[in-house]
C-alpha positions as CSV (number, residue, x, y, z in Angstrom):
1,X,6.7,-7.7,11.4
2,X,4.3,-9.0,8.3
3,X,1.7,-7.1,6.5
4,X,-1.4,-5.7,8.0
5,X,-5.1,-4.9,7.2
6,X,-6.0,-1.8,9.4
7,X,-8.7,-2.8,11.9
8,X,-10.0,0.9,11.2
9,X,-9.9,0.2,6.8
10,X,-11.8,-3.2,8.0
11,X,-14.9,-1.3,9.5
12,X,-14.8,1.5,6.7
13,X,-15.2,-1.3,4.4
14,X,-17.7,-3.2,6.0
15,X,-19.9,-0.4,6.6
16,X,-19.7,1.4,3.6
17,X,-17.6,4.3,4.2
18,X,-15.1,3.2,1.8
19,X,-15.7,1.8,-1.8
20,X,-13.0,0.1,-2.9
21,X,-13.3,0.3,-6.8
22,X,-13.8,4.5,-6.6
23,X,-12.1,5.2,-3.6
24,X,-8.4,7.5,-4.7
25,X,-5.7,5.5,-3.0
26,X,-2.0,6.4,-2.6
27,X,0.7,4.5,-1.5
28,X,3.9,6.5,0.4
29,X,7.4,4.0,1.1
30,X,9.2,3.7,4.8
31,X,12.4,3.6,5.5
32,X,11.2,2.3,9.2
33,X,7.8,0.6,9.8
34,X,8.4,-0.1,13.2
35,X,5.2,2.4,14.3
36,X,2.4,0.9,12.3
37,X,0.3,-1.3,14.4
38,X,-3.1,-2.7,13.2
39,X,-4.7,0.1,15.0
40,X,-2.6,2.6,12.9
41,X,-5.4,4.9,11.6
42,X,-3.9,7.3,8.6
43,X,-1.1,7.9,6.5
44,X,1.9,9.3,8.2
45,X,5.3,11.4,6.5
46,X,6.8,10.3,10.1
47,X,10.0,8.0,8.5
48,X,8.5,8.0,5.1
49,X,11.2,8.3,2.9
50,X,12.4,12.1,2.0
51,X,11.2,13.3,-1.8
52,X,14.6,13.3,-3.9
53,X,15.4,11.0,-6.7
54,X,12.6,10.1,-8.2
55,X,10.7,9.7,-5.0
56,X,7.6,11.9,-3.9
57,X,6.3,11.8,-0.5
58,X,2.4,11.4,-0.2
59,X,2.1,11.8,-4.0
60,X,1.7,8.1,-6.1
61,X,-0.9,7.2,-6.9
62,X,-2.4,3.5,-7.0
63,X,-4.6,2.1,-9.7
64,X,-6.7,-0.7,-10.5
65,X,-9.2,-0.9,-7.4
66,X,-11.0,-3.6,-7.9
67,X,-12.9,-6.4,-6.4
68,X,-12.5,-10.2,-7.9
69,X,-15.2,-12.9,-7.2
70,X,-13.9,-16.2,-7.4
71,X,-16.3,-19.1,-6.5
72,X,-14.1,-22.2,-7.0
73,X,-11.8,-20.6,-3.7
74,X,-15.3,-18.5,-2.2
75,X,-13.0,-15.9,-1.8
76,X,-13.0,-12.0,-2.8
77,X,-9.7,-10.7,-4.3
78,X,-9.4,-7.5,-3.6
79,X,-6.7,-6.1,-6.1
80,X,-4.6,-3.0,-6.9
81,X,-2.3,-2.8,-10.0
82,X,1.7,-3.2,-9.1
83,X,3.3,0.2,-8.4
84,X,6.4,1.6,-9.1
85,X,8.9,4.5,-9.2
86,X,11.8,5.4,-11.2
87,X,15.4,6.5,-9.4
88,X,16.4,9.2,-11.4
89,X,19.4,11.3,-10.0
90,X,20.1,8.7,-7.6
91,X,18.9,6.0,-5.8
92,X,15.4,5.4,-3.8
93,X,15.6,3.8,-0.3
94,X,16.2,2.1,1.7
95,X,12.8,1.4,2.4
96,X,11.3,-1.7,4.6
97,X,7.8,-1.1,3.6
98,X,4.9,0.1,1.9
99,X,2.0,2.2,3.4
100,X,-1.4,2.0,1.3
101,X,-3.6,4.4,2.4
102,X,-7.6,6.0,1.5
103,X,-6.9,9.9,0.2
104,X,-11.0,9.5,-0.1
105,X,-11.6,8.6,3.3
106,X,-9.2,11.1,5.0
107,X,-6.0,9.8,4.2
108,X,-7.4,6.6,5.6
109,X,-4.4,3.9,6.4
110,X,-5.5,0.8,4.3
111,X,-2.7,-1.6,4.0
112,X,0.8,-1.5,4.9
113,X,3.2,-3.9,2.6
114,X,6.4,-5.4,4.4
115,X,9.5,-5.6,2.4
116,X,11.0,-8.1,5.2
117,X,14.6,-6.5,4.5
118,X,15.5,-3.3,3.6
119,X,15.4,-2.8,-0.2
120,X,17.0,0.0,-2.5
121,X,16.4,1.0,-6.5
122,X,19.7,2.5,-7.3
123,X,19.7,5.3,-10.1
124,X,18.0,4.8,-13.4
125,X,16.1,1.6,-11.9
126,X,12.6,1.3,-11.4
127,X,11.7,0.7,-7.4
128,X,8.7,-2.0,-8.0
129,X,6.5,-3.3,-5.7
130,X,5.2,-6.6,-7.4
131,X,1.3,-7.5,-5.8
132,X,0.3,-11.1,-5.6
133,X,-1.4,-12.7,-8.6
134,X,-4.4,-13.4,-5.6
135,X,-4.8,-9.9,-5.3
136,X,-3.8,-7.6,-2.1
137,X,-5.6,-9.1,0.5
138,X,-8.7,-11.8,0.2
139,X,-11.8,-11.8,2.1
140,X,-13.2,-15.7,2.6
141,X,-15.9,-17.0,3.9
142,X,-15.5,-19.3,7.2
């Protein structure tokens, strides 16, 4: 599997329904992401990883929203700040991915981040998900 853009987050955005810099999104960790498809429409707690150890199901939230122009690629960056959780009593995971979903737009399924292997944050280490420099996704012009 690879990451994917939600065909349904694509038409909210395009036509207005969601506003990506006020929007309140969340992001919620998988042990299996086997189910999501690009069709996948909101969040789901189905395999989501169990609250316990520093780990809260359907509760971080996700900063930064925000929308980068850059001209010299005529691309839009479309950006959220790196998110992170700290094991504390034991460890977090496995997980093999990351749901990033609109709590604004009805728990809306925005982005879903795949680890490519199974990864764990053993106790007293933060679980970090690093985004790309570019941004989360880009829109670019043909």
């Amino acid at each position: 599997m690879a990451d994917i853009i939600f065909n349904r987050f694509l038409h909210d955005l395009g036509s207005g329904v969601i506003d990506w810099e006020s929007d309140s999104l969340k992001a919620a960790m998988y042990s299996d992401i086997g189910g999501f498809t690009k069709d996948t429409t909101t969040y789901t707690s189905a395999n989501e990883l169990p609250t316990g150890s520093g780990y809260t199901q359907g509760d971080k939230a996700v900063t930064g929203g925000n929308i980068i122009q850059n001209d010299a690629d005529d691309v839009a960056q479309y950006d959220v700040a790196d998110i992170s959780w700290t094991a504390a009593g034991g460890a977090i995971g496995p997980a093999s991915g990351c749901l990033i979903y609109d709590v604004t737009n009805a728990s809306g399924a925005v982005y879903l981040i795949d680890f490519a292997a199974a990864k764990t944050a053993d106790n007293g280490t933060d679980f970090k998900i690093t985004i790309d420099a570019s941004g989360l996704f880009l829109a670019k012009q043909k």
